[in-house]
C-alpha positions as CSV (number, residue, x, y, z in Angstrom):
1,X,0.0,0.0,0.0
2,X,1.1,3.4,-1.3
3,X,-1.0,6.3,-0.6
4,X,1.4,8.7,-2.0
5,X,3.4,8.0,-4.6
6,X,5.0,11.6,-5.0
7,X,5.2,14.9,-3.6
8,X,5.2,18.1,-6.3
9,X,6.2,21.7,-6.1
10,X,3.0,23.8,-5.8
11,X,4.8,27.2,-7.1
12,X,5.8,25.1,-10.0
13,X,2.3,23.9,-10.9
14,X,1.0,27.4,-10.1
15,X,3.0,28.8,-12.8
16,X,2.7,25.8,-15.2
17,X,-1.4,26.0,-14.8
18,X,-1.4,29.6,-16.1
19,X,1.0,28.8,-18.8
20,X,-2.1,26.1,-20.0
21,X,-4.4,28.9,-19.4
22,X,-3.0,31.4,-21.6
23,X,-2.0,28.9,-24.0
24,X,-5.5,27.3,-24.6
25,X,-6.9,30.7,-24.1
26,X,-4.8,31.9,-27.2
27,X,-5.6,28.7,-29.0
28,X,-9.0,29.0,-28.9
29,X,-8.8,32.4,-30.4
30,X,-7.2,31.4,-33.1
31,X,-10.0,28.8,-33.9
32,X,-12.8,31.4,-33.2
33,X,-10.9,33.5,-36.2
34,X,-10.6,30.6,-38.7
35,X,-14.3,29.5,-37.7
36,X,-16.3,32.7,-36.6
37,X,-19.3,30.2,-35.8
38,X,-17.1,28.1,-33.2
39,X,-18.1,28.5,-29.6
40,X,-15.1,29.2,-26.8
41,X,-14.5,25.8,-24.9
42,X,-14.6,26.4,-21.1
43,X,-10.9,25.4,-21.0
44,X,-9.0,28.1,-19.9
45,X,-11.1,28.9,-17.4
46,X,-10.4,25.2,-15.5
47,X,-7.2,26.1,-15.8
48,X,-7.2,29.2,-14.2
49,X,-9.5,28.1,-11.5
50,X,-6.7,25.4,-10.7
51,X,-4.1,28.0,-10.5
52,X,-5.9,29.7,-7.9
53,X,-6.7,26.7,-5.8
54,X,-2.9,25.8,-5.9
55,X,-2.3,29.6,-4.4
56,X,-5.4,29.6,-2.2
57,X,-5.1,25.8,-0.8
58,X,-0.5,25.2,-0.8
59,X,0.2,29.2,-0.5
60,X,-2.2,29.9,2.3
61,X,-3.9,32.8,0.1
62,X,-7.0,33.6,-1.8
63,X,-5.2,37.0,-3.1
64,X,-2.0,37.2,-5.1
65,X,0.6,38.8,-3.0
66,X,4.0,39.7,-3.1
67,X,4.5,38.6,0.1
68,X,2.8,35.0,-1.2
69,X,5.5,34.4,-3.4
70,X,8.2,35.2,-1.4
71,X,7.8,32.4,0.8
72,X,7.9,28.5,0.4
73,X,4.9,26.9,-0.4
74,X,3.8,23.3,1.0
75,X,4.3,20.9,-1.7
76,X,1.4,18.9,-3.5
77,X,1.1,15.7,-2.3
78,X,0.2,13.6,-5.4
79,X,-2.4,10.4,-4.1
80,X,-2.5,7.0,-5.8
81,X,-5.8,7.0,-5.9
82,X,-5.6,10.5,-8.0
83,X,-2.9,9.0,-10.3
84,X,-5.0,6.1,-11.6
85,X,-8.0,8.4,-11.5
86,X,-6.5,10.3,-14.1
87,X,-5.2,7.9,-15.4
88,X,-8.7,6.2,-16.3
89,X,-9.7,9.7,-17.6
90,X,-7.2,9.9,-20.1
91,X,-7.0,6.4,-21.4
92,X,-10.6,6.8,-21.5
93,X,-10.2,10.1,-23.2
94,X,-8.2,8.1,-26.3
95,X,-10.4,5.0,-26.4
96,X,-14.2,6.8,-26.7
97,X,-12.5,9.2,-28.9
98,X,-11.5,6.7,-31.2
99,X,-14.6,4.4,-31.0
100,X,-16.7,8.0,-31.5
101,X,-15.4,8.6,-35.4
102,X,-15.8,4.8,-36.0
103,X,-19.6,5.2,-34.8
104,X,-20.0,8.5,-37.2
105,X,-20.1,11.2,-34.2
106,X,-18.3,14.5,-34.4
107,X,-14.8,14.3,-33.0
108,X,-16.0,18.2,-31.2
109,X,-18.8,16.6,-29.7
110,X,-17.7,13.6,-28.4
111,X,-14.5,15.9,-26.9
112,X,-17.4,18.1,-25.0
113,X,-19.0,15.0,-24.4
114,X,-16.7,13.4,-22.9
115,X,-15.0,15.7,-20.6
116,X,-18.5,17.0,-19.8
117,X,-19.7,13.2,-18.6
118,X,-16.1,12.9,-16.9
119,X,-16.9,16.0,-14.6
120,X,-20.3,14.9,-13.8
121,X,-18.9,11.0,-13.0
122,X,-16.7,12.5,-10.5
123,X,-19.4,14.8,-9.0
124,X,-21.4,11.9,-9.3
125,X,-19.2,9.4,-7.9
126,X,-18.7,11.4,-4.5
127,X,-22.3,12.4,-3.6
128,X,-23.2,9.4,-3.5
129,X,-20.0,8.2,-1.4
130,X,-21.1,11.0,0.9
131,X,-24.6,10.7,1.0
132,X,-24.0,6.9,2.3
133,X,-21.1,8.0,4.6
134,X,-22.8,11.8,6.0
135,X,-21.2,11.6,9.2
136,X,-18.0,11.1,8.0
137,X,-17.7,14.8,7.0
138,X,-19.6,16.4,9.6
139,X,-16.3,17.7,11.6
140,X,-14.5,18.3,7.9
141,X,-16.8,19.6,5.3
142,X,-14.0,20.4,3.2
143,X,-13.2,17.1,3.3
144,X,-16.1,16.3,1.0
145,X,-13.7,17.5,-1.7
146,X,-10.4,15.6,-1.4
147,X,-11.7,12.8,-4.2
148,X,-8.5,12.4,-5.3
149,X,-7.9,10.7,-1.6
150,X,-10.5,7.6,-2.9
151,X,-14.1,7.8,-1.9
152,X,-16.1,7.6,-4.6
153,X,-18.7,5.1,-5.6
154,X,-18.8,4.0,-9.0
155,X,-22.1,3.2,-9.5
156,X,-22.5,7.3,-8.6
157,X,-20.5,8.1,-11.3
158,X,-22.2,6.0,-13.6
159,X,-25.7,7.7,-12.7
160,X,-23.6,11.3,-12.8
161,X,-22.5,10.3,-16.0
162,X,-25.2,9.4,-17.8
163,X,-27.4,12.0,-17.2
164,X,-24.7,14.3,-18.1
165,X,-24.4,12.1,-21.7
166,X,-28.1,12.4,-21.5
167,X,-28.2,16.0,-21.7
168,X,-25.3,16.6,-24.0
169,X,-26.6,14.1,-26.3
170,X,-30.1,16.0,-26.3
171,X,-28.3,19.2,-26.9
172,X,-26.7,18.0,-30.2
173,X,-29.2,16.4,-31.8
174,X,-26.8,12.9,-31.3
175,X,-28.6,9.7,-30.4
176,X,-27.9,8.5,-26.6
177,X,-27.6,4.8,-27.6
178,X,-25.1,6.2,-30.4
179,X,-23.0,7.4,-27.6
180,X,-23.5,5.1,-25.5
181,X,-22.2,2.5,-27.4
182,X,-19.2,4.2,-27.9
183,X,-18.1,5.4,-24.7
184,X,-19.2,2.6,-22.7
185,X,-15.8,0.2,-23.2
186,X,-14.1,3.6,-22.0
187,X,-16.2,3.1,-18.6
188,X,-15.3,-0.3,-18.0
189,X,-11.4,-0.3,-18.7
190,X,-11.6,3.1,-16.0
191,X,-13.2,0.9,-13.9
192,X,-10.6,-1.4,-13.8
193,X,-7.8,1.3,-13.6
194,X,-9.5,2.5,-11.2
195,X,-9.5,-0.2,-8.7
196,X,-5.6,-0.2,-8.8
197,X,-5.7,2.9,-7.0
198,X,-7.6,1.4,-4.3
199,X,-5.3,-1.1,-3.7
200,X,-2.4,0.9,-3.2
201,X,-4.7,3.4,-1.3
202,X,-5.8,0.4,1.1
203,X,-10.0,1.3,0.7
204,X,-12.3,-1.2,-0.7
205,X,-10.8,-4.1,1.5
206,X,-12.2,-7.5,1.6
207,X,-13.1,-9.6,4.3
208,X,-10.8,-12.1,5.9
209,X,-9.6,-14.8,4.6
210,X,-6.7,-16.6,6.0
211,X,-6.6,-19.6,4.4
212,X,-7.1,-17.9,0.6
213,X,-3.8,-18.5,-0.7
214,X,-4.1,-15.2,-2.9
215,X,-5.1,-13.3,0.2
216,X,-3.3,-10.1,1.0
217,X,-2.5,-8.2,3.7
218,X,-2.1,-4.2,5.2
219,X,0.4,-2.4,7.0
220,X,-0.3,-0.8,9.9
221,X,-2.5,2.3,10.0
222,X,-4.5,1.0,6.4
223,X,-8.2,1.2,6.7
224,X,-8.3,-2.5,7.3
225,X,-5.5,-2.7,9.9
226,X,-7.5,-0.7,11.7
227,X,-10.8,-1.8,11.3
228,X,-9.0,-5.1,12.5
229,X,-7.5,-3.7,15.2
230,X,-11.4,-2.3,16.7
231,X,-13.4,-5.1,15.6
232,X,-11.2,-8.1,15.0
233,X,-9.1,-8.4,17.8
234,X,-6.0,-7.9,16.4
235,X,-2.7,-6.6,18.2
236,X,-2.5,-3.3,18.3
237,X,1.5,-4.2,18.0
238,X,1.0,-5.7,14.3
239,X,2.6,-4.9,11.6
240,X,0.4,-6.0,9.1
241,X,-3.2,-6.4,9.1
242,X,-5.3,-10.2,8.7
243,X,-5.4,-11.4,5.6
244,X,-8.2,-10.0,3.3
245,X,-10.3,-10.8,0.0
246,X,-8.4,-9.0,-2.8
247,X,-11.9,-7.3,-3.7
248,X,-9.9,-4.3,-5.9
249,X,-8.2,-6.5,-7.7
250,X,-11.7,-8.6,-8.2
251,X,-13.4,-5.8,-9.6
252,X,-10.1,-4.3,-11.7
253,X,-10.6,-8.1,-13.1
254,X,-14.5,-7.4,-13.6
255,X,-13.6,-4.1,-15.2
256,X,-10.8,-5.7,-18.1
257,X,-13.3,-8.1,-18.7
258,X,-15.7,-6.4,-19.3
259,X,-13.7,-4.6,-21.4
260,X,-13.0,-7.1,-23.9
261,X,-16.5,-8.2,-23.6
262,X,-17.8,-4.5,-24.7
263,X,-15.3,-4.7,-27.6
264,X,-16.6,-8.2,-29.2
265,X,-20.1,-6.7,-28.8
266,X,-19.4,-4.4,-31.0
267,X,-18.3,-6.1,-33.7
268,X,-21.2,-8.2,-33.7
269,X,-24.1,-5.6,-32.9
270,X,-26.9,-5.7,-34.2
271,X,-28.7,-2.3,-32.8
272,X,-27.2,0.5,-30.9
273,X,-27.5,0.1,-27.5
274,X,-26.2,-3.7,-27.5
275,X,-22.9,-2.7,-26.3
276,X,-24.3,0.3,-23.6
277,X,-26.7,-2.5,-22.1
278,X,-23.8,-5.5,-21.8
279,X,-22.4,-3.7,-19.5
280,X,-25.3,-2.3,-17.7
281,X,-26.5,-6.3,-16.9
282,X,-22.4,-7.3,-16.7
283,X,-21.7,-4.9,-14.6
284,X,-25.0,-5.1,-12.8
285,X,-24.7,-9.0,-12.2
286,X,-20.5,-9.0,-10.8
287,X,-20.5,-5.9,-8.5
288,X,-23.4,-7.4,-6.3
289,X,-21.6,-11.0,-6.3
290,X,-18.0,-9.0,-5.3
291,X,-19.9,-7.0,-2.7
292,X,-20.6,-10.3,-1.3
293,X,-16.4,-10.5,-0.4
294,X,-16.2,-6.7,0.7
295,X,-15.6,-5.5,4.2
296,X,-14.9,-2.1,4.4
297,X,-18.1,-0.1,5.9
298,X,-18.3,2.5,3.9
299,X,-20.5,1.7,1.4
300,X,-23.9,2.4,2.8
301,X,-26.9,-0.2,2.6
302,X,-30.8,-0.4,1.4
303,X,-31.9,-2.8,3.6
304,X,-30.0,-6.1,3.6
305,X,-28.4,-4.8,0.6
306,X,-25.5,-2.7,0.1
307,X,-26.2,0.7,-1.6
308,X,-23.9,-0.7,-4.9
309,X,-25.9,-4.4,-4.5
310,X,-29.3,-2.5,-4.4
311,X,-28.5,-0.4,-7.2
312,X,-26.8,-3.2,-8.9
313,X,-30.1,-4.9,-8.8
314,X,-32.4,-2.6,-10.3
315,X,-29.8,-1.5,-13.2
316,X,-29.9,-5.4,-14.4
317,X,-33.4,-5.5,-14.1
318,X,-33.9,-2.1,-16.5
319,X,-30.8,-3.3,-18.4
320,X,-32.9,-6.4,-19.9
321,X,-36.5,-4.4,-20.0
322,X,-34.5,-2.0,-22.0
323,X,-32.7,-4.7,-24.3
324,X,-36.1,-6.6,-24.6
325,X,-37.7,-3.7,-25.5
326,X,-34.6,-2.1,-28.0
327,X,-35.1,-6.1,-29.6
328,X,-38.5,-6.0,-30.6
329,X,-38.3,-2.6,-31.8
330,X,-35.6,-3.7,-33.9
331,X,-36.9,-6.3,-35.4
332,X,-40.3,-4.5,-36.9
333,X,-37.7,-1.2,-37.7
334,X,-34.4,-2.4,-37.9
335,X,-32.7,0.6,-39.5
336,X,-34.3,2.7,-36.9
337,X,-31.9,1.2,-34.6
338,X,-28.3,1.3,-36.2
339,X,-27.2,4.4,-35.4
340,X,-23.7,4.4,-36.4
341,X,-24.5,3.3,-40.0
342,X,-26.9,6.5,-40.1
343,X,-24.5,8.5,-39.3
344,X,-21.6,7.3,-41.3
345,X,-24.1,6.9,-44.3
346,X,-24.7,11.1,-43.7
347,X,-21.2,12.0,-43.5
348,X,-20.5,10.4,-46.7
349,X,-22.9,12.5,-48.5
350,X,-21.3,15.3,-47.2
351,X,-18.2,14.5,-48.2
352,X,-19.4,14.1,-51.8
């Protein structure tokens, strides 16, 4: 377990993060010259905002100073967690952009898209981590904010996301399934990126297991060292915690496979939405099963059911209403349903 991999120089990404806002901002001018008709992406702007927090949240200031600069700033500690966070994002990022052209979607749209449904994931992600762990963050608001220290639930960022693809989609006149489709393999391979930074940030333990010979173990102030320590009985001398379920790795597993499961899909759709809904119901069907293993106690309930089980549940149940439904529609229409074909069929008339 590695919570923090690196520390960084906060003056130095300070300075670096207005360099990216002046640059994009100068970029984008240039395309709004050569394209009158081409709106301003919000860019900049996210870089300048992340400029300031660097000065507000490592140089102790809300205000550019003199006096700020003259002194040392703390340095920015970079999390694990973040790392393969970002790491998803971008990866992601490629892949959807990729699968997006192949589908017949505007490489602009899918970008705005994208980073759009990204933003809302994350958002997504840790309301719902917060609405099952409120008192967690009733002596540290601010803490609701630190997402790149873990705690975020996926199936949050899943509901975050899609409405945001929802709306985006709406607003462009682009078909959700057509979308869908295409940025769904992104989701899963995150997923199981993901999940690596859990491991090395110790969340999203599994219960014990000492006799699993693949069973792993904690060192000593890890989430499940303690939570062994209070509830477990173990020495408060240990080094290491008991061993434990490798539930991130079980769900980084869940998340390749699905992967490649997403990918053959798509070569053998029929309809759009095929791809979106395997792994709705994949997804749907594995996380309950590996929620079964998990002991960490931060992942809220419904009844008997954990919050991810519950909601599990239901998506697999509206995943197969939805592909039962998408079926039959298909068959008595079925070029109503092949999206991607429509659109690659239009963009070759307008290349004519």
């Amino acid at each position: 377990m590695r919570q923090i991999l690196v520390h960084l120089p906060s003056k130095g990404l300070f300075v670096l993060a207005l360099l990216a806002a002046l640059g994009t901002f100068g970029y984008e001018v240039v395309r709004r010259r050569r394209d009158p008709q081409r709106s301003l992406s919000s860019n900049p702007l996210f870089f300048l905002v992340g400029a300031w927090f660097l000065m507000w949240k490592f140089g102790g200031a809300a205000v550019p100073t003199a006096e700020i600069f003259g002194k040392p700033w703390a340095p920015v500690p970079i999390f694990a967690y973040g790392v393969m966070l970002g790491s998803a994002l971008v990866v992601g990022w490629f892949l959807a952009m990729r699968l997006a052209k192949q589908d017949g979607i505007r490489q602009e749209d899918a970008a705005q898209i994208y980073m759009l449904t990204a933003v809302w994931s994350i958002v997504g992600a840790r309301v719902l981590y917060v609405l099952a762990n409120f008192g967690e963050f009733a002596d540290n608001p601010f803490g609701v904010f630190l997402v790149w220290k873990g705690g975020l639930v996926a199936y949050g960022g899943m509901i975050g996301g899609f409405l945001a693809s929802w709306y985006q989609c709406r607003k462009r006149g682009i078909p959700l399934l057509q979308w869908a489709d295409a940025s769904a393999p992104s989701v899963v391979l995150g997923t199981g990126i993901t999940r690596f930074g859990c491991l090395l940030y110790g969340c999203d333990y599994g219960r014990v297991a000492r006799d699993l010979p693949w069973a792993i173990t904690f060192p000593q102030n890890s989430p499940a060292w303690d939570d062994h320590i209070r509830n477990l009985g173990l020495a408060h001398e240990a080094a290491r915690s008991f061993p434990v379920h490798p539930t991130q790795l079980y769900e980084a597993a869940v998340g390749f496979a699905l992967f490649v499961l997403l990918m053959f899909l798509r070569r053998l759709r029929r309809f759009s939405g095929q791809v979106f809904l395997g792994w709705v119901i994949g997804y749907g069907i594995l996380r309950p099963v590996i929620e079964v293993y998990r002991d960490d106690k931060q992942r809220g309930n419904v009844g008997p059911l954990s919050t991810s089980q519950f909601i599990g549940l239901v998506a697999t149940a509206l995943g197969i209403g939805l592909l039962v439904a998408l079926w039959r529609r298909y068959r008595r229409d079925p070029d109503s349903l092949r999206h991607w074909e429509a659109s690659a069929g239009r963009a070759t008339k307008g290349n004519s």
